[in-house]
py3Dmol code that shows the C-alpha trace and the ligand (Angstrom):
import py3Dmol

protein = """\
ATOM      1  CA  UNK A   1     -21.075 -14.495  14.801  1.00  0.00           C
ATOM      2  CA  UNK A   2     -17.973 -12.280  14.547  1.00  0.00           C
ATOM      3  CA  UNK A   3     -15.840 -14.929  15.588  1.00  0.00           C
ATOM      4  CA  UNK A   4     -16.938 -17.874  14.132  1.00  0.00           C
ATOM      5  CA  UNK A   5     -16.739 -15.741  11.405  1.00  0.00           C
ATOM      6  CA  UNK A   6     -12.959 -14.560  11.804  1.00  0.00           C
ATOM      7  CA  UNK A   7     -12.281 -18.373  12.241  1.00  0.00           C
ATOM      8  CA  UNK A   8     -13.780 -19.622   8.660  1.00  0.00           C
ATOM      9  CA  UNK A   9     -11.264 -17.468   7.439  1.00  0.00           C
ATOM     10  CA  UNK A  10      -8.519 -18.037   9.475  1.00  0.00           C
ATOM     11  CA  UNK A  11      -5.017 -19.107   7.369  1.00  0.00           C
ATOM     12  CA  UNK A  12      -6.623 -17.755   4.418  1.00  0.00           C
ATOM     13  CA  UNK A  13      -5.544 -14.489   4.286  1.00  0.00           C
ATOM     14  CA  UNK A  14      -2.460 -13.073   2.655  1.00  0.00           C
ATOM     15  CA  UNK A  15      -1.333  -9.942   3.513  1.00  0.00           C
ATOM     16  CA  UNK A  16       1.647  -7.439   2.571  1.00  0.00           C
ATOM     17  CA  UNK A  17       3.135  -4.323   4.437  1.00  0.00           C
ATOM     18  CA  UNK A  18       4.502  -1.379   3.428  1.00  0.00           C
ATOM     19  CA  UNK A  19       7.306   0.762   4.721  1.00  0.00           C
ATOM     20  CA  UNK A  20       9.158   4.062   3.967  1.00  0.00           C
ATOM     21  CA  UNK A  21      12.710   4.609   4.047  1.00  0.00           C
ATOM     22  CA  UNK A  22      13.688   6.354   7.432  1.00  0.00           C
ATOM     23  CA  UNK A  23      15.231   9.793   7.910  1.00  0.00           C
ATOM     24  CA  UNK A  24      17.270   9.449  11.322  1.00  0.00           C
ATOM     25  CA  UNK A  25      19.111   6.597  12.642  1.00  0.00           C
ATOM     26  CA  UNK A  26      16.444   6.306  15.734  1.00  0.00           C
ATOM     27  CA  UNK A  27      13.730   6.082  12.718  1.00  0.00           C
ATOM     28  CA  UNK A  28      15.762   3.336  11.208  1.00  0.00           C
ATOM     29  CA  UNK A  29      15.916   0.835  14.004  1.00  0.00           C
ATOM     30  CA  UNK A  30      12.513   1.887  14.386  1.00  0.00           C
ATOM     31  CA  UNK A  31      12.063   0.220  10.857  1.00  0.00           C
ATOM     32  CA  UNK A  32      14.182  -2.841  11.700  1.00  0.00           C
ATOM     33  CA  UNK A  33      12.675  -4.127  15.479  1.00  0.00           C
ATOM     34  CA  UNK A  34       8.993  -3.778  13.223  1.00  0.00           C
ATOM     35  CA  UNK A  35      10.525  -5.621  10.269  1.00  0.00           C
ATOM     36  CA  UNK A  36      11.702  -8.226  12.643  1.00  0.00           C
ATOM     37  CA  UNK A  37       8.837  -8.254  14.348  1.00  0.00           C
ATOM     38  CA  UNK A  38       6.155  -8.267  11.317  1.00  0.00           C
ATOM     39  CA  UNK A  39       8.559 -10.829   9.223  1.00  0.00           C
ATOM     40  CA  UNK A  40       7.522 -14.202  10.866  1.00  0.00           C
ATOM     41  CA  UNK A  41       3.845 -13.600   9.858  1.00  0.00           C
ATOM     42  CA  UNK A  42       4.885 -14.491   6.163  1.00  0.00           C
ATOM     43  CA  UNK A  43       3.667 -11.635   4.331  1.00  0.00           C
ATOM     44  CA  UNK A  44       3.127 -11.972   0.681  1.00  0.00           C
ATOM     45  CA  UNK A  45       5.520  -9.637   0.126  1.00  0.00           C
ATOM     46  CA  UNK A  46       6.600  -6.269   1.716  1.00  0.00           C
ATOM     47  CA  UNK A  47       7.123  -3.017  -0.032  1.00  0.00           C
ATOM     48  CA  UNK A  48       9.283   0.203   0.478  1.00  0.00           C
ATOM     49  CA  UNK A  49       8.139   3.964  -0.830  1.00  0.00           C
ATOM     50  CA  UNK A  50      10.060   6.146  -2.946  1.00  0.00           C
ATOM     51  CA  UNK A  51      10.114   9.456  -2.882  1.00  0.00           C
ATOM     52  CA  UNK A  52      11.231  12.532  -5.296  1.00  0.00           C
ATOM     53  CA  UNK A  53      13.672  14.102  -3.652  1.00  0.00           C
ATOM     54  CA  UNK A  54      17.505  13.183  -4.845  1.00  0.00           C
ATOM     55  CA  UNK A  55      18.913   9.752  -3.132  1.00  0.00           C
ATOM     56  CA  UNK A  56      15.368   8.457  -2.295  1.00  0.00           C
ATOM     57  CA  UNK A  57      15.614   5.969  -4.942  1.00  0.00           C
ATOM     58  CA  UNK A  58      18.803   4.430  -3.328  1.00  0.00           C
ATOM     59  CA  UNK A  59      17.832   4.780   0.027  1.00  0.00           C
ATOM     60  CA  UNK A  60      14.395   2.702  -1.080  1.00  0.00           C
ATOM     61  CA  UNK A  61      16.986  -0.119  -3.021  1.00  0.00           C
ATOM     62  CA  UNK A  62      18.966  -0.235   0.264  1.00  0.00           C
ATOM     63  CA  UNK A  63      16.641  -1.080   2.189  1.00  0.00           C
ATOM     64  CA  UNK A  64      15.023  -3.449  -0.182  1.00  0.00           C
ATOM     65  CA  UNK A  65      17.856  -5.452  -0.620  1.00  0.00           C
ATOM     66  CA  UNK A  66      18.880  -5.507   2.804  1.00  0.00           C
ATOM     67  CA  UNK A  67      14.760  -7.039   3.512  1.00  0.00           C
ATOM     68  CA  UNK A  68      15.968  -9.365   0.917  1.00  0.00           C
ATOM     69  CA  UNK A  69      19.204 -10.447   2.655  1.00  0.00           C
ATOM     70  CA  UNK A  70      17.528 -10.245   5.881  1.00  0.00           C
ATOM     71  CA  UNK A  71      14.553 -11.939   6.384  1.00  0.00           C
ATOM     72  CA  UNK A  72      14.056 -13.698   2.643  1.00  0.00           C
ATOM     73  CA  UNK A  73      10.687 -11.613   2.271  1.00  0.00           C
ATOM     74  CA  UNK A  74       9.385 -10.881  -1.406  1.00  0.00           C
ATOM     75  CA  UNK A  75      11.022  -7.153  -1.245  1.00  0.00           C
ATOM     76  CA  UNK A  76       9.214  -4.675  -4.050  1.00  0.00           C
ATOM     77  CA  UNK A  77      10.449  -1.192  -4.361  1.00  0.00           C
ATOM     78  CA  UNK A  78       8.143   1.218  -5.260  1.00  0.00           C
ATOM     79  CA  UNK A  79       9.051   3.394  -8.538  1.00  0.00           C
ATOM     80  CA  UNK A  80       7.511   6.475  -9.700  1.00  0.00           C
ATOM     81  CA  UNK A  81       7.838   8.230 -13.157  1.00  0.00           C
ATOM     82  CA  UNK A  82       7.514  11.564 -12.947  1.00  0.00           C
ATOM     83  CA  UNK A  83      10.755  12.615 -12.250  1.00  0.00           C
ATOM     84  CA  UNK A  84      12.987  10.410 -15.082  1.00  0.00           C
ATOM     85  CA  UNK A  85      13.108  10.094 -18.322  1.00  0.00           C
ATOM     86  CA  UNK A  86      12.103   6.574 -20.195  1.00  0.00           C
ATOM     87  CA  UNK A  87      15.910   5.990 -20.713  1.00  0.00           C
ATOM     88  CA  UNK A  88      16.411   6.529 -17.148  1.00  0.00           C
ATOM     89  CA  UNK A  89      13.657   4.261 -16.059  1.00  0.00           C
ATOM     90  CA  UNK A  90      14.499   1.643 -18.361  1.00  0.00           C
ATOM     91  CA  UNK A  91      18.364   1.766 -16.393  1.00  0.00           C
ATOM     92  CA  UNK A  92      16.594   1.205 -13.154  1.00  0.00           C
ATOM     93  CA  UNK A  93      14.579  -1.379 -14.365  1.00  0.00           C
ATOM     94  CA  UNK A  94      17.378  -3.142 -15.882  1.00  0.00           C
ATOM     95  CA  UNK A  95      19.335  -2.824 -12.207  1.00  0.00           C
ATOM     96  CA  UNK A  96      16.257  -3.952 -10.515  1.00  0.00           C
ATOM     97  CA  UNK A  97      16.110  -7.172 -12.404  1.00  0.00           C
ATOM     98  CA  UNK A  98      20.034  -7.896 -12.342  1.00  0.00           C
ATOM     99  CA  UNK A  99      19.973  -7.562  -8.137  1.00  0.00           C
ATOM    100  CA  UNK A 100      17.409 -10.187  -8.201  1.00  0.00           C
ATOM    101  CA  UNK A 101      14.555  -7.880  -7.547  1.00  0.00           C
ATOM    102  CA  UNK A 102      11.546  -9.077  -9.119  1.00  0.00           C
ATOM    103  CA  UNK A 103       8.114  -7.205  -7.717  1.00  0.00           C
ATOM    104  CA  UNK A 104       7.695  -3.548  -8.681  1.00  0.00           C
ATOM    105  CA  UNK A 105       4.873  -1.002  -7.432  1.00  0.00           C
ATOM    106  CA  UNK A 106       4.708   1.260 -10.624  1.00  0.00           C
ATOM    107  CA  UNK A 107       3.434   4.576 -10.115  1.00  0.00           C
ATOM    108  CA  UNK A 108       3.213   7.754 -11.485  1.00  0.00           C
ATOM    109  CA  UNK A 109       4.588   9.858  -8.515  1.00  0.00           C
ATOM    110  CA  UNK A 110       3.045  13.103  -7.515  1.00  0.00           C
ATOM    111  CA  UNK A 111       3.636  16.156  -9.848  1.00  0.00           C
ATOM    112  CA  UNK A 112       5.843  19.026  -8.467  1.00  0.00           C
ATOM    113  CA  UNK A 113       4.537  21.963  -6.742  1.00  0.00           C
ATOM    114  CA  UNK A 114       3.505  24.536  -9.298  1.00  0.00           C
ATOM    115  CA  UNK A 115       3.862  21.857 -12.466  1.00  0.00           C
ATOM    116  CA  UNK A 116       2.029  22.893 -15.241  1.00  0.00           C
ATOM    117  CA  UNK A 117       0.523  20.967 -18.101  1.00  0.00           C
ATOM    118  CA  UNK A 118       0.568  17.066 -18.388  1.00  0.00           C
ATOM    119  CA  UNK A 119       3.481  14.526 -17.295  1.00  0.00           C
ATOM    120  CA  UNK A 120       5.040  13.134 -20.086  1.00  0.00           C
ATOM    121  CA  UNK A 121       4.664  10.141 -18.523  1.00  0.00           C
ATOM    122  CA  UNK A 122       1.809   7.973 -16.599  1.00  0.00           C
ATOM    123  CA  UNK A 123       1.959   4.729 -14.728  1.00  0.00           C
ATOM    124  CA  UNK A 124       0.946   2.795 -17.325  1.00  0.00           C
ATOM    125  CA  UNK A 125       3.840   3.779 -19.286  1.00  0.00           C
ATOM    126  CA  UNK A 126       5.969   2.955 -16.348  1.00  0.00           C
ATOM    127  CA  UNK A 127       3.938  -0.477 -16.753  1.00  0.00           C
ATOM    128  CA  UNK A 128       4.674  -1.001 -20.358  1.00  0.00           C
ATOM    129  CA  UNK A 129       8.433   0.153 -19.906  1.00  0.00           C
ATOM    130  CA  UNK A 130       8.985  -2.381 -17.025  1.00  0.00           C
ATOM    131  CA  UNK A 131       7.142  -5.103 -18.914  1.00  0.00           C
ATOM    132  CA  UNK A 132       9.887  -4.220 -22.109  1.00  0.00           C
ATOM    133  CA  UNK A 133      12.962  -4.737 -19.847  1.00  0.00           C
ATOM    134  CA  UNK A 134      11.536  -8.254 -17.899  1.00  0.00           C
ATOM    135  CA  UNK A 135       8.827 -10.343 -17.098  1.00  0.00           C
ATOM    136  CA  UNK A 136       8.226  -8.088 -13.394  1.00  0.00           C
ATOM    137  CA  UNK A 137       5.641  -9.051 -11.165  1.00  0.00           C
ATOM    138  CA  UNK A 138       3.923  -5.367 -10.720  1.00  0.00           C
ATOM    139  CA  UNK A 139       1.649  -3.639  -8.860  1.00  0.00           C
ATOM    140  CA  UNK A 140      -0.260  -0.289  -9.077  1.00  0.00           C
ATOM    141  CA  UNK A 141      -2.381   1.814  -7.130  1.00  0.00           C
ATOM    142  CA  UNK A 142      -5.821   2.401  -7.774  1.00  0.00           C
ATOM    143  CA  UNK A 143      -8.395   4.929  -5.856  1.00  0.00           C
ATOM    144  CA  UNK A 144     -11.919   3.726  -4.415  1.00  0.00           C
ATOM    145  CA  UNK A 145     -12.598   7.544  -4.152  1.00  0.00           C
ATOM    146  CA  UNK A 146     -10.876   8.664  -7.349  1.00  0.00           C
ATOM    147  CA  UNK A 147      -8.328   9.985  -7.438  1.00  0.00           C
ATOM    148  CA  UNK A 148      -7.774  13.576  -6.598  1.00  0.00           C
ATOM    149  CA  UNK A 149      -6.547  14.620 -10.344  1.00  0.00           C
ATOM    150  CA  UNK A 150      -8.931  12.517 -12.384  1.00  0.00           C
ATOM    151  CA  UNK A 151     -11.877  14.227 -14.468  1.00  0.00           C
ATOM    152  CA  UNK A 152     -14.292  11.944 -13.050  1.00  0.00           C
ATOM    153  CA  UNK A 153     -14.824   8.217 -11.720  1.00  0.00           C
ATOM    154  CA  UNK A 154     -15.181   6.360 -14.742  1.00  0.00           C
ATOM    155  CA  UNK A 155     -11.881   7.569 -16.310  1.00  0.00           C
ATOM    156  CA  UNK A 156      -9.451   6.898 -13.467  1.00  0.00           C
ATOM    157  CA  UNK A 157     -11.552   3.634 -13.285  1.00  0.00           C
ATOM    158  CA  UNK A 158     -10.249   3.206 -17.378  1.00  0.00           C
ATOM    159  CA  UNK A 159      -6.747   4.291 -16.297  1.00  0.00           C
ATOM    160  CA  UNK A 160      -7.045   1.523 -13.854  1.00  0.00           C
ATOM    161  CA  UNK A 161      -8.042  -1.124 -16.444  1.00  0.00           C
ATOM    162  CA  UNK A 162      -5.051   0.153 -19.160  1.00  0.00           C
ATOM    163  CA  UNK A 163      -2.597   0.030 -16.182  1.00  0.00           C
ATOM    164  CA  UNK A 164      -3.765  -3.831 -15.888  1.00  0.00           C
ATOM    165  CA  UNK A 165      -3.602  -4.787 -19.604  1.00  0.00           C
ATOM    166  CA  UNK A 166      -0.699  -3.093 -20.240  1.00  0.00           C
ATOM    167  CA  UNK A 167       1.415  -5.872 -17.403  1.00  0.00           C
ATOM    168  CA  UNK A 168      -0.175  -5.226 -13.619  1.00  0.00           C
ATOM    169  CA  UNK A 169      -1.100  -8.186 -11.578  1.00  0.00           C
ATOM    170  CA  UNK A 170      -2.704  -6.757  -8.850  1.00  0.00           C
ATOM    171  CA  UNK A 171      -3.749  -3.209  -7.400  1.00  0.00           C
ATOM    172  CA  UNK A 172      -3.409  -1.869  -4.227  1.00  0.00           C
ATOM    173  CA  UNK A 173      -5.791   0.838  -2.665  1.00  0.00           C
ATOM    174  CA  UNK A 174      -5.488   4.489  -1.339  1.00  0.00           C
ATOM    175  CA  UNK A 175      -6.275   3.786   1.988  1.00  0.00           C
ATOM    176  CA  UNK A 176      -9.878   4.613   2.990  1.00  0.00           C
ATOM    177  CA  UNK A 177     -12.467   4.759   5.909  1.00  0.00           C
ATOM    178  CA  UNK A 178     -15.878   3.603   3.910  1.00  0.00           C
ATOM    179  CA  UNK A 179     -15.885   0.135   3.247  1.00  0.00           C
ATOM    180  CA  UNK A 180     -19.450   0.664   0.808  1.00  0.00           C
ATOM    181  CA  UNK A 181     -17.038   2.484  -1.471  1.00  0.00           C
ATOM    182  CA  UNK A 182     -14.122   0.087  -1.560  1.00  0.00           C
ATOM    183  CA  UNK A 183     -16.783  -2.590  -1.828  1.00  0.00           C
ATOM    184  CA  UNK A 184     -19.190  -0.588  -4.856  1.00  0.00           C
ATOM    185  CA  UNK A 185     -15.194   0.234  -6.729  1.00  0.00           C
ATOM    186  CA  UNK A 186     -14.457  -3.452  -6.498  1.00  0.00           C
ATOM    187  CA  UNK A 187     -17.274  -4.576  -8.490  1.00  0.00           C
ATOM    188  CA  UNK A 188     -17.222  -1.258 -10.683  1.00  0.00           C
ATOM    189  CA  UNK A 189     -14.175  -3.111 -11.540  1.00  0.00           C
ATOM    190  CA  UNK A 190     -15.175  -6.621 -11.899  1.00  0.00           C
ATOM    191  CA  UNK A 191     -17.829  -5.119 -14.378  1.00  0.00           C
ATOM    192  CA  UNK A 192     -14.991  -3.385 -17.088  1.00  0.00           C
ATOM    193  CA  UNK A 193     -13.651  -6.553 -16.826  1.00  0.00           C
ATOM    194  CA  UNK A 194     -10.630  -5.612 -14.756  1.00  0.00           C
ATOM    195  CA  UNK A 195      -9.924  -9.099 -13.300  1.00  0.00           C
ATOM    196  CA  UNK A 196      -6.938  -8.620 -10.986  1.00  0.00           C
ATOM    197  CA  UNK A 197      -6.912  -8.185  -7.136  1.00  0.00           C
ATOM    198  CA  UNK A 198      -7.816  -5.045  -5.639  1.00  0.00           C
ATOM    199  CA  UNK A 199      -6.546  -4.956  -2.584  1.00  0.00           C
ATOM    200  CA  UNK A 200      -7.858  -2.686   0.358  1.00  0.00           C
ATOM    201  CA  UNK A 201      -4.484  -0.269   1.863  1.00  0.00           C
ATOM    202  CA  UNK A 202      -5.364  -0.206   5.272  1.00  0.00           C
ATOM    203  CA  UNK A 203      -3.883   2.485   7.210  1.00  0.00           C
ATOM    204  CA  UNK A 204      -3.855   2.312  11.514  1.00  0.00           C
ATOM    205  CA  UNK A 205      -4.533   5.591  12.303  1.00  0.00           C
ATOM    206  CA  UNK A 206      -2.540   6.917  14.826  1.00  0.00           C
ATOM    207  CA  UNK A 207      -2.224  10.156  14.175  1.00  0.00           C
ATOM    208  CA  UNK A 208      -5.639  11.888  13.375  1.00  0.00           C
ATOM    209  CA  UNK A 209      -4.734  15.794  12.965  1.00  0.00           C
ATOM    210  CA  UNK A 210      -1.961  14.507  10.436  1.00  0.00           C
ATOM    211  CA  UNK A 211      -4.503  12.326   9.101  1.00  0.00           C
ATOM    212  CA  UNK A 212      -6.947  15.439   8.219  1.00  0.00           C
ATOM    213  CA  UNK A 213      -3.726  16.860   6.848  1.00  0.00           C
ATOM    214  CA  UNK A 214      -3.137  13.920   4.384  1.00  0.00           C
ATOM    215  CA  UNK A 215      -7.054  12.522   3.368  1.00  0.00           C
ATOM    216  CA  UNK A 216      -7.227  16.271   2.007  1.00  0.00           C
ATOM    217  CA  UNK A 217      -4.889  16.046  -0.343  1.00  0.00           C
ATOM    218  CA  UNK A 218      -5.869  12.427  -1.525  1.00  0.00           C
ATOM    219  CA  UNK A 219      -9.679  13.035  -1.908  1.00  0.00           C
ATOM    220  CA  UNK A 220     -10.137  10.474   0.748  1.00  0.00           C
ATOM    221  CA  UNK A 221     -13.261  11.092   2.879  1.00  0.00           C
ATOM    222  CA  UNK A 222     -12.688  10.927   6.705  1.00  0.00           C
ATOM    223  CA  UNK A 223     -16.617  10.201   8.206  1.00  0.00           C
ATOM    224  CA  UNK A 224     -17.967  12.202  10.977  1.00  0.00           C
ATOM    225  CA  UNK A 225     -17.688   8.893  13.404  1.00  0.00           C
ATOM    226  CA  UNK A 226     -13.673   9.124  13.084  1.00  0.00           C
ATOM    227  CA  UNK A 227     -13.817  13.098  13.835  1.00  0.00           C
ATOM    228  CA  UNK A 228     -15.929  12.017  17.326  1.00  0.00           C
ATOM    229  CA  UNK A 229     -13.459   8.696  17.950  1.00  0.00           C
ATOM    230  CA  UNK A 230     -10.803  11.037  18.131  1.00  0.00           C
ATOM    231  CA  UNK A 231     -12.112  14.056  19.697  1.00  0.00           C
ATOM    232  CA  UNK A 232     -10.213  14.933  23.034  1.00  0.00           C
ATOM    233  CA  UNK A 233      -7.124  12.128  22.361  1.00  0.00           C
ATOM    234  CA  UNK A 234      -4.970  15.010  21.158  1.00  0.00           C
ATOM    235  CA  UNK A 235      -2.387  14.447  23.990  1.00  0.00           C
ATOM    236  CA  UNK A 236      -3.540  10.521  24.535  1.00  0.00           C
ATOM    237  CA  UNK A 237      -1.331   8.634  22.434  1.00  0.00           C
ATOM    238  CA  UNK A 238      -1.927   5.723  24.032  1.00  0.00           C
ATOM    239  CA  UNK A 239      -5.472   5.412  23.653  1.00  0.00           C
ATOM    240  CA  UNK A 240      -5.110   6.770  20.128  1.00  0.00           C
ATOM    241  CA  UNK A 241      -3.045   3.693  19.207  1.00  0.00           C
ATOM    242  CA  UNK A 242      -6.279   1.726  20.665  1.00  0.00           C
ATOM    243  CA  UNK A 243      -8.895   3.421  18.919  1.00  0.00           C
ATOM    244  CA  UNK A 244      -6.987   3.232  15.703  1.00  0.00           C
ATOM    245  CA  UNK A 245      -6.911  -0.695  16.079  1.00  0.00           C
ATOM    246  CA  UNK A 246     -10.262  -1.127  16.742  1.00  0.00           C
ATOM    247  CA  UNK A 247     -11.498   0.554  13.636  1.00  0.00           C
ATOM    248  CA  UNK A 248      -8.900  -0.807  11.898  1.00  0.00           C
ATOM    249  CA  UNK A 249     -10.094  -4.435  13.107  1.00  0.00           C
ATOM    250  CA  UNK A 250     -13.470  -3.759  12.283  1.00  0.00           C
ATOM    251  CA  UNK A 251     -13.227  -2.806   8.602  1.00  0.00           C
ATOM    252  CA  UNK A 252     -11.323  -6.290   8.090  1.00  0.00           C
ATOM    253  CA  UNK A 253     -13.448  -8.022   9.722  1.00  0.00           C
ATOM    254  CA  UNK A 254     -16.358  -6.387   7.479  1.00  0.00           C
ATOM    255  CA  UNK A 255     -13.909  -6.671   4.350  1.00  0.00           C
ATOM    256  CA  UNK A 256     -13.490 -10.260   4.972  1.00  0.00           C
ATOM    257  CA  UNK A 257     -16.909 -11.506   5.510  1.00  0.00           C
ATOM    258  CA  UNK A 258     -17.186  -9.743   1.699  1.00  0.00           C
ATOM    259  CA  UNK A 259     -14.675 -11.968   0.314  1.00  0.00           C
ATOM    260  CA  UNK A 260     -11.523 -10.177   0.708  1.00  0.00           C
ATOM    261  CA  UNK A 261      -8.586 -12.217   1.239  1.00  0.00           C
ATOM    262  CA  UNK A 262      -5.587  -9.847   1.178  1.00  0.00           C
ATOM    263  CA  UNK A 263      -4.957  -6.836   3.429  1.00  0.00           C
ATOM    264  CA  UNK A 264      -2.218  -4.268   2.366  1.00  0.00           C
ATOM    265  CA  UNK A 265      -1.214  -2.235   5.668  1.00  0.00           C
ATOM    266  CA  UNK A 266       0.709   0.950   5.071  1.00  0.00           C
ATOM    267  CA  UNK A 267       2.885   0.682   8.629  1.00  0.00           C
ATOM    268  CA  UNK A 268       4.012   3.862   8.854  1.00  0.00           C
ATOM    269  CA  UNK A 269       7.198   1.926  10.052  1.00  0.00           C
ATOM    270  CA  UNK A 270       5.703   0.956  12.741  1.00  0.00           C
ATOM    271  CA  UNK A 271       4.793  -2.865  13.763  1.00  0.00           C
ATOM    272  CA  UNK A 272       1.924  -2.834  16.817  1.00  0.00           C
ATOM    273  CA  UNK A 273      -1.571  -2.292  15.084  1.00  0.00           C
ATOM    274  CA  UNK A 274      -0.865  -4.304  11.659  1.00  0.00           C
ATOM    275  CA  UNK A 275       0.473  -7.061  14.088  1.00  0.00           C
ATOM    276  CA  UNK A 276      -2.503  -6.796  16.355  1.00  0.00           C
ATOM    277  CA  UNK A 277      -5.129  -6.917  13.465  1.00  0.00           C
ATOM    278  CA  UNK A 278      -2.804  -9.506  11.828  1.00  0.00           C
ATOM    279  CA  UNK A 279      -2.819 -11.516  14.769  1.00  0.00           C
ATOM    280  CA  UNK A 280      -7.044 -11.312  14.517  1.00  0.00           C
ATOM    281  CA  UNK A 281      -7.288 -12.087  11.392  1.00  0.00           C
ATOM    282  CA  UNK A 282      -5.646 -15.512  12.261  1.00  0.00           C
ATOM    283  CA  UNK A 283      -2.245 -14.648  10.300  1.00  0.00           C
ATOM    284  CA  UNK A 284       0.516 -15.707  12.941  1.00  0.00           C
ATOM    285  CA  UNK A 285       3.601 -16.590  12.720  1.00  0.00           C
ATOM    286  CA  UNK A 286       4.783 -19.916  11.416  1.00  0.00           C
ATOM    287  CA  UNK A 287       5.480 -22.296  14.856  1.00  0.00           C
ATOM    288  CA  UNK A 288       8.791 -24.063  14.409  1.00  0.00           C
ATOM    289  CA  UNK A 289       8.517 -27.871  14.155  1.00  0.00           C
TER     290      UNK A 289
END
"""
ligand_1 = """\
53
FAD
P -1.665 7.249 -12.647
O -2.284 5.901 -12.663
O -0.792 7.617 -13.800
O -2.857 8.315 -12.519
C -2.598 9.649 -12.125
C -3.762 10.548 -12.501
O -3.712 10.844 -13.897
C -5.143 9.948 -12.275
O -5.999 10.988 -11.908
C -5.527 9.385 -13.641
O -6.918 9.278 -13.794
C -4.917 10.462 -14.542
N -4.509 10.026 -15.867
C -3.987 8.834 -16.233
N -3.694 8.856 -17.557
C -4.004 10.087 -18.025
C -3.915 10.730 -19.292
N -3.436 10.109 -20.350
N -4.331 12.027 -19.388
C -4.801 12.687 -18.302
N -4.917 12.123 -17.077
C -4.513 10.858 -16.944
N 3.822 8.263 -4.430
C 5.166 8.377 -4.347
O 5.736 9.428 -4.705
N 5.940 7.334 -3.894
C 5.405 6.155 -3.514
O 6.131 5.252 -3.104
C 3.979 6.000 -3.593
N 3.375 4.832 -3.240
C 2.011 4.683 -3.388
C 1.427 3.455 -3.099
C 0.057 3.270 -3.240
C -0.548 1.917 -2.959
C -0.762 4.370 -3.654
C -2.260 4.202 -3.753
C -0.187 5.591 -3.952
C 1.204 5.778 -3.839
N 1.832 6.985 -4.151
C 3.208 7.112 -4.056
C 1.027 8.154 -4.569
C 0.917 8.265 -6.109
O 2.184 8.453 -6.686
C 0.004 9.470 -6.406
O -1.320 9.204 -6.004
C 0.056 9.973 -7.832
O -0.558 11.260 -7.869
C -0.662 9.091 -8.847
O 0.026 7.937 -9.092
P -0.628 6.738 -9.934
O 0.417 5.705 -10.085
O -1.936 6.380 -9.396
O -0.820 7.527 -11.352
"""
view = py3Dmol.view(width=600, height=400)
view.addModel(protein, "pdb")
view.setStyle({"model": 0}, {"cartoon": {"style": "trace"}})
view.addModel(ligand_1, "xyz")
view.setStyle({"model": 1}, {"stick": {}})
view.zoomTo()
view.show()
């Protein structure tokens, strides 16, 4: 059933991978050979992190214009707010638009270490100062477990639907491990009306302990069958790597027989498990005529 399945849906599935900009010159053809390699499967677009710290936001324009030039992928940059000022953000936005760059994933950023009070400025303010300077095509992020600094569900679920009237035409997820919350979130959104595509981040995981590190910090809720898939592959890369594809594979498989029909993977930089899971989903790369 699983395969007959995986072939109804076979060449109807989009999907989109996500990058960060690399730290060594090792980690940057790293990058490139799973660019390369991830390119011919025609993702819907591809997107590159940004972080806080000074230079980030150039290294994450390099590299998107250089996707551009390279491989003539839909490139989006990531921006967060946090750290500039509207004036500065409208500058950016302005810069964005002149090099031809036309997808944005608007987000708030996370708040310093030891910040106190509230941000001057959320991402649907980044939202409405995008949609001022041009008519961007813009994503945000939305959390199927909340997220971590929300009072409750149903107001990060509101922030969700103001971030989507104010200009957003699509959402991508946290990543997460229980597909009944992705699936109960989706229609928790269909109900408020919020009538964009929220689309599952689906992260490989290679690397459990940092995993535990990470889900922590995001309020994302690792299940007790991931602590025993993992238990004794401390030193086993290798079968790690296969693990993490197979649960991978299984929660798109699940997602898809539920309708889903676009599958953000957050890489890591790395090209192996989204191509593998890629390659099952029946999205393959173009064969020249
Ligand atoms: P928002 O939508 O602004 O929400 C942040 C929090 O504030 C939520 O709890 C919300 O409920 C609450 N809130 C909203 N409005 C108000 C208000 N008026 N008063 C009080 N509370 C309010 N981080 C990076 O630094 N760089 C990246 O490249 C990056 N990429 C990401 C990609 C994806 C797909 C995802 C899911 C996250 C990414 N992040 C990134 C992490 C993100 O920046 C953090 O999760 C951040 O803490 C929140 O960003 P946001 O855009 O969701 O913020």
């Amino acid at each position: 059933a699983i395969n007959r399945n995986l072939q109804d849906i076979a060449g109807k599935v989009n999907v989109s991978f996500e990058f960060f900009p690399p730290k060594t010159a090792q980690m940057e053809q790293t990058l490139w050979q799973s660019i390369e390699r991830l390119a011919p499967l025609a993702p819907s677009f591809v997107s590159v992190t940004y972080g806080a710290n000074s230079g980030e936001r150039d290294r994450t324009h390099d590299i998107i214009k250089s996707i551009k030039q390279r491989t003539g992928l839909i490139a989006a940059p990531h921006l967060t707010c946090v750290d500039a000022s509207k004036d500065e953000l409208v500058a950016i936005a302005k810069d964005y638009w002149q090099s031809g760059i036309r997808h944005i994933v608007a987000l708030r950023g996370d708040l310093p270490a030891g910040s106190i009070g509230k941000p001057d400025l959320y991402a649907v303010d980044l939202v409405h100062i995008l949609r001022s300077v041009a008519d961007f095509d813009i994503s945000v992020a939305a959390y199927p477990e909340v997220h971590p600094e929300a009072p409750n569900g149903q107001f990060d679920l509101l922030n969700l639907k103001r971030k989507v009237d104010a200009g957003a035409s699509r959402a991508i997820t946290q990543f997460f491990f229980d597909i009944e919350k992705f699936l109960r979130y989706r229609d928790r959104c269909a109900a408020i009306g919020i009538d964009v595509d929220i689309i599952p981040g689906i992260l490989p995981v290679t690397n459990f302990t940092q995993l535990q590190k990470f889900a922590g910090l995001t309020n994302v809720a690792i299940p007790q069958w991931m602590y025993k898939a993992y238990d004794g592959l401390e030193h086993d890369a290798t079968t790690r790597n296969l693990v993490g594809v197979n649960i991978a594979m299984e929660m798109v498989k699940v997602l898809s027989r539920e309708g889903v029909d676009h599958f953000h993977f957050y890489t890591l930089n790395r090209s192996e498990l989204s191509y593998a899971i890629c390659h099952l989903l029946g999205v393959r790369p173009a064969i020249a005529a």
